[in-house]
N, CA, C and O atoms as a GROMACS GRO file, in nm:
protein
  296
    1UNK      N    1   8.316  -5.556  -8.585
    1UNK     CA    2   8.388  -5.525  -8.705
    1UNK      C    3   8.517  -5.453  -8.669
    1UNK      O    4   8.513  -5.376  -8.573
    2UNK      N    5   8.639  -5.471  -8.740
    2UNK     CA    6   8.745  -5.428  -8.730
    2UNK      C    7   8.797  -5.313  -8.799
    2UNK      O    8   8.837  -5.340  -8.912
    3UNK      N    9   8.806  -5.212  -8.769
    3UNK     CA   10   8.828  -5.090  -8.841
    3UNK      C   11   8.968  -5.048  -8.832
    3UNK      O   12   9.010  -5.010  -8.723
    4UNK      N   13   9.068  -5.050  -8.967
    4UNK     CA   14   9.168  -5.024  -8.992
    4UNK      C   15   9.217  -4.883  -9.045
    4UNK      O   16   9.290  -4.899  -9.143
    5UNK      N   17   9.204  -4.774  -9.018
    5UNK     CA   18   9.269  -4.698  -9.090
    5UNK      C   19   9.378  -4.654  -9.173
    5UNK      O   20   9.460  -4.726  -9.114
    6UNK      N   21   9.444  -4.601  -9.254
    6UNK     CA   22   9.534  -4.593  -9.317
    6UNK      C   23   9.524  -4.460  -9.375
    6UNK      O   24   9.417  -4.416  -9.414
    7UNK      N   25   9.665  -4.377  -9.381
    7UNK     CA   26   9.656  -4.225  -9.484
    7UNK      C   27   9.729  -4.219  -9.556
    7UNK      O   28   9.844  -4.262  -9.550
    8UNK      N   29   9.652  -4.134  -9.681
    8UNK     CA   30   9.711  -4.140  -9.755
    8UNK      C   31   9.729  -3.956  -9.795
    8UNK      O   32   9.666  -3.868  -9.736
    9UNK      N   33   9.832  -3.931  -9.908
    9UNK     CA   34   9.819  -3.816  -9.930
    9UNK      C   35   9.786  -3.819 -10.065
    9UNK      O   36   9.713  -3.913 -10.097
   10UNK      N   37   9.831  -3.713 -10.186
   10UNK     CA   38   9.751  -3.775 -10.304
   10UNK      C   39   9.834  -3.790 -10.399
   10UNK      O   40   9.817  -3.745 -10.512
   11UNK      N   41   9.960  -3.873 -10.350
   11UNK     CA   42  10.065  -3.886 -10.447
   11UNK      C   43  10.024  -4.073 -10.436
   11UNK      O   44  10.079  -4.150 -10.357
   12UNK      N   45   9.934  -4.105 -10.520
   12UNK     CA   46   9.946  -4.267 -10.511
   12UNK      C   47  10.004  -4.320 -10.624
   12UNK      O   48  10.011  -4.247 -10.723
   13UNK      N   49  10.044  -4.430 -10.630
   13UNK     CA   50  10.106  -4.477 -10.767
   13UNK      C   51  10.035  -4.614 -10.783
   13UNK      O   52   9.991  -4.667 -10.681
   14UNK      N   53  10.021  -4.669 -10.891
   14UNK     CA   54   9.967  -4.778 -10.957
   14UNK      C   55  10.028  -4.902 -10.820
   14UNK      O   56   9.943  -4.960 -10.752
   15UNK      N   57  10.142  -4.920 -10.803
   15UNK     CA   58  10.177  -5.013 -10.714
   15UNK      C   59  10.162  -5.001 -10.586
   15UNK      O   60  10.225  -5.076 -10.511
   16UNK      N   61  10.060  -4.888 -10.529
   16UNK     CA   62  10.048  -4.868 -10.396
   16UNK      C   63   9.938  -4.902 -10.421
   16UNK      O   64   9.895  -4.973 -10.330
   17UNK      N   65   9.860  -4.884 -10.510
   17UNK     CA   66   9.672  -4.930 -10.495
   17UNK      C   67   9.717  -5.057 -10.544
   17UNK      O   68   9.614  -5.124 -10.531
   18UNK      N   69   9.784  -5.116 -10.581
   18UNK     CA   70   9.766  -5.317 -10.610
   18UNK      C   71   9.820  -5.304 -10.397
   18UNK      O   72   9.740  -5.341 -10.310
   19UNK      N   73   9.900  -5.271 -10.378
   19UNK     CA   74   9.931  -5.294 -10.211
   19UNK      C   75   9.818  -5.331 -10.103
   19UNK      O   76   9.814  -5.419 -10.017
   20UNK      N   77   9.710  -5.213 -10.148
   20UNK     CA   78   9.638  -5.167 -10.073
   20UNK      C   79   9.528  -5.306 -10.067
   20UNK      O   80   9.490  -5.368  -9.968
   21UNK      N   81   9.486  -5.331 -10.249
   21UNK     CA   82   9.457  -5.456 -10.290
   21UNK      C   83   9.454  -5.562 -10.160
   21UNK      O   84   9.373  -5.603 -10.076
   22UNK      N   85   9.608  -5.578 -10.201
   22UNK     CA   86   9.674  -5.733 -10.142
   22UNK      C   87   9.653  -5.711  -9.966
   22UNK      O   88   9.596  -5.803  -9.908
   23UNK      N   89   9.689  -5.616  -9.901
   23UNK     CA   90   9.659  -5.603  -9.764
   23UNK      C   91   9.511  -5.602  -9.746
   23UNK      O   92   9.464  -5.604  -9.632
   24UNK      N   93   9.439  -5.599  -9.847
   24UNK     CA   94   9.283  -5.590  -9.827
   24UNK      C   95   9.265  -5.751  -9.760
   24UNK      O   96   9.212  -5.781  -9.653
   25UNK      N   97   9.326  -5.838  -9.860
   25UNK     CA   98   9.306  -5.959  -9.919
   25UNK      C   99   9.348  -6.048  -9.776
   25UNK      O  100   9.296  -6.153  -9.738
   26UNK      N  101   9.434  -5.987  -9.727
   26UNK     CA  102   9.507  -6.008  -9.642
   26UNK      C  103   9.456  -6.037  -9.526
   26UNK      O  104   9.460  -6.143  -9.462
   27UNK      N  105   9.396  -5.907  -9.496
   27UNK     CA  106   9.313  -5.860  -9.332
   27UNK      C  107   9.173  -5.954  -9.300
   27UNK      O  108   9.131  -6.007  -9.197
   28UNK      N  109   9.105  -5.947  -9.492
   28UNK     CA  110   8.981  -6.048  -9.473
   28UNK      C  111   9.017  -6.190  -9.454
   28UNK      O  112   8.951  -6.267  -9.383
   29UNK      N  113   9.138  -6.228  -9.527
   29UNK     CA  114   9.179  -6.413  -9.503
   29UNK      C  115   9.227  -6.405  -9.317
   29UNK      O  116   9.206  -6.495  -9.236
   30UNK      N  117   9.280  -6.295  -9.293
   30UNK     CA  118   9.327  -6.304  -9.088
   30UNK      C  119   9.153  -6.277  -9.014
   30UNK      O  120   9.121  -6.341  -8.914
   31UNK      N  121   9.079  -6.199  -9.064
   31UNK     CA  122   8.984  -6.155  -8.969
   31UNK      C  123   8.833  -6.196  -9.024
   31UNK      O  124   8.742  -6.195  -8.940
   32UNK      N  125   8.806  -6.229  -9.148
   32UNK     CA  126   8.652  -6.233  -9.211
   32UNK      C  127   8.666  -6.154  -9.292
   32UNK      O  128   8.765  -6.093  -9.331
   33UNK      N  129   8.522  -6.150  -9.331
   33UNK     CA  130   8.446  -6.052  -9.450
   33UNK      C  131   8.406  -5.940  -9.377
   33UNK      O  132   8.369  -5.834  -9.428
   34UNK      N  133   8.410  -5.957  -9.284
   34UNK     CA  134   8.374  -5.793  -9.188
   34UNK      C  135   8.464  -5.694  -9.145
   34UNK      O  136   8.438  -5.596  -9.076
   35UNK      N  137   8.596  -5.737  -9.204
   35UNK     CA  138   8.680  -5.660  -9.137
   35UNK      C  139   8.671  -5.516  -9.232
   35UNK      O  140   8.682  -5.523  -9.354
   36UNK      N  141   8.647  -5.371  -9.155
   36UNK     CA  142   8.683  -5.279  -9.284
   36UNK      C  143   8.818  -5.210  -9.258
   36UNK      O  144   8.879  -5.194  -9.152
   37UNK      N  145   8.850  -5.168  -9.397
   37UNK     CA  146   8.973  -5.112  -9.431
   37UNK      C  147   8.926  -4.987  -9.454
   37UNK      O  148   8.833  -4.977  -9.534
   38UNK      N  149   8.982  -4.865  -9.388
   38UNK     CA  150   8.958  -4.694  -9.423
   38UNK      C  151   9.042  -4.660  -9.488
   38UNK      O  152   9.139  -4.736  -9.481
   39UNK      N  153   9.058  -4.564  -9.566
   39UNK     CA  154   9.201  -4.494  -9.596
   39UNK      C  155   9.154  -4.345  -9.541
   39UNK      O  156   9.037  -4.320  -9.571
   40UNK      N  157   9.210  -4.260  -9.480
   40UNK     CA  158   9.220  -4.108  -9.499
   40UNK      C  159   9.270  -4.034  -9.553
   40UNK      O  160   9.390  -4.004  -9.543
   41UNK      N  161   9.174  -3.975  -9.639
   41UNK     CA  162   9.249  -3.882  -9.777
   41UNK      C  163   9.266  -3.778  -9.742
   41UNK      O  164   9.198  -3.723  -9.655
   42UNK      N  165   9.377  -3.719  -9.811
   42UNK     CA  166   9.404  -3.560  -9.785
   42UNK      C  167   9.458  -3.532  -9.890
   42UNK      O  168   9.566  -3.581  -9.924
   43UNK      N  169   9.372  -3.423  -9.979
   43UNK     CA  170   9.425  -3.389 -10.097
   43UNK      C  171   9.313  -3.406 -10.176
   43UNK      O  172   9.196  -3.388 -10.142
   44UNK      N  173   9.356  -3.441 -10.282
   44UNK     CA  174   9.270  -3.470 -10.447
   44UNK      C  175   9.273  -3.608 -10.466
   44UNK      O  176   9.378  -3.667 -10.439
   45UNK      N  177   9.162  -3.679 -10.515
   45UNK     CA  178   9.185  -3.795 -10.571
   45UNK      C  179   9.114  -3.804 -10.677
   45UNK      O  180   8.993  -3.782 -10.669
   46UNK      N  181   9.164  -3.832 -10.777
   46UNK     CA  182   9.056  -3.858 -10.922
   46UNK      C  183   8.938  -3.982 -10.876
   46UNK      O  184   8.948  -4.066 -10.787
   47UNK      N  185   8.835  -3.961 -10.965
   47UNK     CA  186   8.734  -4.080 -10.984
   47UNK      C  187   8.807  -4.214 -11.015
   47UNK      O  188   8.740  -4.303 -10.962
   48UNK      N  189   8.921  -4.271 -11.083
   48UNK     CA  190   8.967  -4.366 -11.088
   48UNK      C  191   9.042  -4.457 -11.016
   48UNK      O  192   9.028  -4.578 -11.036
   49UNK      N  193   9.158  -4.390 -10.894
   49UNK     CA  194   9.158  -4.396 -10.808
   49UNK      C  195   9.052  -4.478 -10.662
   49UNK      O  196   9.088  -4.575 -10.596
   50UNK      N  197   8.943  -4.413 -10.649
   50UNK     CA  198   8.832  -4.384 -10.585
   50UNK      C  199   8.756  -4.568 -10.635
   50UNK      O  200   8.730  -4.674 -10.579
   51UNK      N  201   8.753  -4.529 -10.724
   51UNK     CA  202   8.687  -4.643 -10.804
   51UNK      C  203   8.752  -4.791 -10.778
   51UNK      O  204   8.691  -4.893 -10.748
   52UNK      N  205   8.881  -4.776 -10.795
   52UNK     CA  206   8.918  -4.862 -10.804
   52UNK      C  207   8.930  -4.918 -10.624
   52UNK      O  208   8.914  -5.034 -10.587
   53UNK      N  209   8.958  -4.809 -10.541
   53UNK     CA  210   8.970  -4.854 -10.385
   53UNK      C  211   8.844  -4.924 -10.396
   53UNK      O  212   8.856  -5.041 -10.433
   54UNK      N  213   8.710  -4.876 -10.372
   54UNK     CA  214   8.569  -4.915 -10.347
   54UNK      C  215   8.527  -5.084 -10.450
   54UNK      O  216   8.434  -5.162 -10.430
   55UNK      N  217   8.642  -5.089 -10.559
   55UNK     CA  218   8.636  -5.245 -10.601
   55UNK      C  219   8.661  -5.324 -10.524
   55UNK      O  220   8.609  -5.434 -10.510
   56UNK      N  221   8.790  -5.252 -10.434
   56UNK     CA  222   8.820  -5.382 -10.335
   56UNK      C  223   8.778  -5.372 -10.202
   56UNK      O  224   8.825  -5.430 -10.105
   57UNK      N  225   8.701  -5.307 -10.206
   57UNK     CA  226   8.606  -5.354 -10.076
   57UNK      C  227   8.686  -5.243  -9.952
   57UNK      O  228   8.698  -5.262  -9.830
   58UNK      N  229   8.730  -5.133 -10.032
   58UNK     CA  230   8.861  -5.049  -9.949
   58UNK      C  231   8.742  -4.939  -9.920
   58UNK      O  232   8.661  -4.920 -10.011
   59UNK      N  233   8.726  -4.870  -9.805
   59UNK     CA  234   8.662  -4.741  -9.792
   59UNK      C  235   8.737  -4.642  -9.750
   59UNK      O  236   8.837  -4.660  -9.680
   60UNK      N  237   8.689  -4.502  -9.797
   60UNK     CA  238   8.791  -4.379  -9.701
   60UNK      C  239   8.695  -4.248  -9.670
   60UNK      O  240   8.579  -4.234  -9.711
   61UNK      N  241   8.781  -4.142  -9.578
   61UNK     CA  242   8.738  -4.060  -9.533
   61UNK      C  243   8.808  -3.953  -9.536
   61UNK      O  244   8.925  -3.962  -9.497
   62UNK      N  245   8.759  -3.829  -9.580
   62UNK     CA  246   8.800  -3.690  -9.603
   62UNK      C  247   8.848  -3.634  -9.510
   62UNK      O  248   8.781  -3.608  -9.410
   63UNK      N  249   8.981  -3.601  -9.522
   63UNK     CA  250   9.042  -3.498  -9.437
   63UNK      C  251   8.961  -3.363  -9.374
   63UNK      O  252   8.972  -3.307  -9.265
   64UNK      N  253   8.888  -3.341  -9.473
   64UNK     CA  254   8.786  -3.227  -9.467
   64UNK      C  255   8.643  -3.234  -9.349
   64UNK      O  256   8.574  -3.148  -9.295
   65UNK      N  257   8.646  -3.427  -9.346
   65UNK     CA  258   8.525  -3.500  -9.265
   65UNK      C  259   8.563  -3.559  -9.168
   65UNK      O  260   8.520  -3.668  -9.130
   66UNK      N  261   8.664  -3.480  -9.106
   66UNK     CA  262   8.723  -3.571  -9.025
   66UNK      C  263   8.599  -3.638  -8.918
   66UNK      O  264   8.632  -3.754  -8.893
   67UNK      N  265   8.474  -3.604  -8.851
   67UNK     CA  266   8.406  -3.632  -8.789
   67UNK      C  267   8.315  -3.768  -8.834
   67UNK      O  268   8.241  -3.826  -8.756
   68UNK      N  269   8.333  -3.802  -8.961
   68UNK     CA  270   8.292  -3.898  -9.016
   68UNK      C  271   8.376  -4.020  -8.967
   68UNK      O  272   8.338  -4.135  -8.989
   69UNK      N  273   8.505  -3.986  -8.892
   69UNK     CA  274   8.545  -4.112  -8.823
   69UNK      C  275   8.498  -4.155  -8.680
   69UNK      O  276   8.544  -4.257  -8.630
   70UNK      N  277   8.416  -4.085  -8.623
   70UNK     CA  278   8.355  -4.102  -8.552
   70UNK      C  279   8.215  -4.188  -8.551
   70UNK      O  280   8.174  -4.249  -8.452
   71UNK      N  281   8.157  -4.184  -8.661
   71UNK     CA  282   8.093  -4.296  -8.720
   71UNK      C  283   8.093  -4.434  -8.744
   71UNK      O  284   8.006  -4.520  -8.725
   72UNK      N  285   8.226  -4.440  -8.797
   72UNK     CA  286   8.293  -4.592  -8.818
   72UNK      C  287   8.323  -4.621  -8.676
   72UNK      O  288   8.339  -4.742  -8.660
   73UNK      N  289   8.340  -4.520  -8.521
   73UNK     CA  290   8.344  -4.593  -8.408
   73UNK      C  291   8.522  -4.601  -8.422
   73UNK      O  292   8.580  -4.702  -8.380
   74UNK      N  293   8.617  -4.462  -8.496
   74UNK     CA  294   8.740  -4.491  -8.487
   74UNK      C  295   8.788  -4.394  -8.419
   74UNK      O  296   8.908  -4.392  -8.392
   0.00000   0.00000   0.00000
């Protein structure tokens, strides 16, 4: 599996989560259905936000957890 990271801070805007979307869309049409996408948060993120990453098949990890990237093997 391919593990991508990406950070973010917690200024996102409506057209950076359709981005995030489309590069999702992107990585699985270049690599499979296995490829995962991380984001690393730092900051605040509302439940909607959150929600909406985990629709697209987007996962992330807490600034706070940073050792949780060690898990994913990143």
């Amino acid at each position: 599996m391919s593990h991508l990271p990406w950070f973010h801070s917690n200024r996102i805007t409506n057209k950076q989560r359709k981005e995030e979307a489309v590069k999702m869309a992107q990585l699985r049409n270049m690599y499979g259905s296995n490829v995962s996408f991380n984001l690393f948060l730092c900051g605040y993120f509302d439940s909607p936000y959150l929600g909406y990453e985990a629709a697209e098949g987007i996962d992330w990890i807490w600034e706070h957890r940073i050792d949780d990237l060690a898990k994913l093997g990143i």
